[in-house]
C-alpha positions as CSV (number, residue, x, y, z in Angstrom):
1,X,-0.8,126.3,-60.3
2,X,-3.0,123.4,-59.2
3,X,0.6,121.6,-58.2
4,X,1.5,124.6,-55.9
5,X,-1.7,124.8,-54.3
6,X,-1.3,120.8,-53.0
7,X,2.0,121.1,-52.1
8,X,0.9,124.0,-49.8
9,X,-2.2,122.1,-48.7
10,X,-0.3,119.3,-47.8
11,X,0.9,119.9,-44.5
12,X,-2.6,120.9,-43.3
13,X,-3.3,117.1,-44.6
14,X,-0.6,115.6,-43.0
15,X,-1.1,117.2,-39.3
16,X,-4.8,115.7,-39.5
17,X,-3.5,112.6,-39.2
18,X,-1.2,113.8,-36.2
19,X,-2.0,112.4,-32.6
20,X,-2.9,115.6,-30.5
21,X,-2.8,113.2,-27.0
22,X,0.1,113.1,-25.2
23,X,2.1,109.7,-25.0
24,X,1.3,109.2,-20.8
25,X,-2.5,109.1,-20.6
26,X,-3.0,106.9,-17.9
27,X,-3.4,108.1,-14.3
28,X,-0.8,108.2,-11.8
29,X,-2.3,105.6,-9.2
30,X,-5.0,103.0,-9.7
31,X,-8.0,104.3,-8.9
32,X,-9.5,100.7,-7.9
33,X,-6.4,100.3,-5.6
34,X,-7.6,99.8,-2.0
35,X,-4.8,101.2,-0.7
36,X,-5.3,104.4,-2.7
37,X,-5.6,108.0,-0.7
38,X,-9.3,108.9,0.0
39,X,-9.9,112.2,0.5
40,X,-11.8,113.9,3.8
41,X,-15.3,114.5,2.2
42,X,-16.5,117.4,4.7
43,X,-19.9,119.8,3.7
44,X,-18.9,122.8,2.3
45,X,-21.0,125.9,3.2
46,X,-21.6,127.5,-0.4
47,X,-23.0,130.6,0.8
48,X,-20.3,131.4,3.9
49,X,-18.8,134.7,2.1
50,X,-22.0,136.0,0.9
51,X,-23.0,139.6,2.2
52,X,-26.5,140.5,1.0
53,X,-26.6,144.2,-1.0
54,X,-29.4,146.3,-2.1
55,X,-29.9,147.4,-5.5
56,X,-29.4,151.4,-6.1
57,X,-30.0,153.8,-8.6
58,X,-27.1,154.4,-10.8
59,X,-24.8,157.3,-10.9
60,X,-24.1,159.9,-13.9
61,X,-21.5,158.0,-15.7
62,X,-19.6,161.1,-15.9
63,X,-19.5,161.7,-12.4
64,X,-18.2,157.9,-11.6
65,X,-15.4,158.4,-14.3
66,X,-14.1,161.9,-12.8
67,X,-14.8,160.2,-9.4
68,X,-11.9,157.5,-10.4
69,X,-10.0,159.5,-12.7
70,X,-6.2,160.6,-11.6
71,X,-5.8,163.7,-10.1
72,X,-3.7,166.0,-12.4
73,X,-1.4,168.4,-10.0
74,X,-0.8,171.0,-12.9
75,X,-4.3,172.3,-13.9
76,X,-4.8,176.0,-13.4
C-alpha cells in the first residue's frame, strides 16, 4: 500500500524540481544601448473622460428587473 502511494506521489516530486521559466529570458534589445528607441514621455491628463454624477436614491429592485426584462409578445 505504502509502495502505491509513492509511486503515485512521485510525479508531484519530480515536477518540483521542474524549471517553470521559459528558456529565452533575456530582453529583446539592450536596455543600456544608446542607440535604443526612447519613447515620447508626454503628461497624460488622468481625469480627461471623467463626467461628475450625483448620487440617487435607489429603485425597487423589482421595478429595475421588469424595467430590463424581455418583452414576451404572447402574454394574455
Amino acid at each position: 500500500m505504502q509502495r502505491r502511494a509513492l509511486l503515485a506521489l512521485a510525479p508531484l516530486f519530480a515536477g518540483g524540481c521542474a524549471s517553470t521559466f521559459p528558456a529565452d529570458v533575456t530582453p529583446s534589445s539592450n536596455p543600456a544601448s544608446a542607440t535604443s528607441g526612447i519613447r515620447d514621455i508626454r503628461p497624460a491628463n488622468v481625469i480627461g473622460e471623467y463626467h461628475p454624477r450625483q448620487a440617487v436614491e435607489p429603485k425597487p429592485w423589482r421595478q429595475r428587473n421588469d424595467e430590463q426584462a424581455p418583452k414576451s409578445g404572447g402574454d394574455s
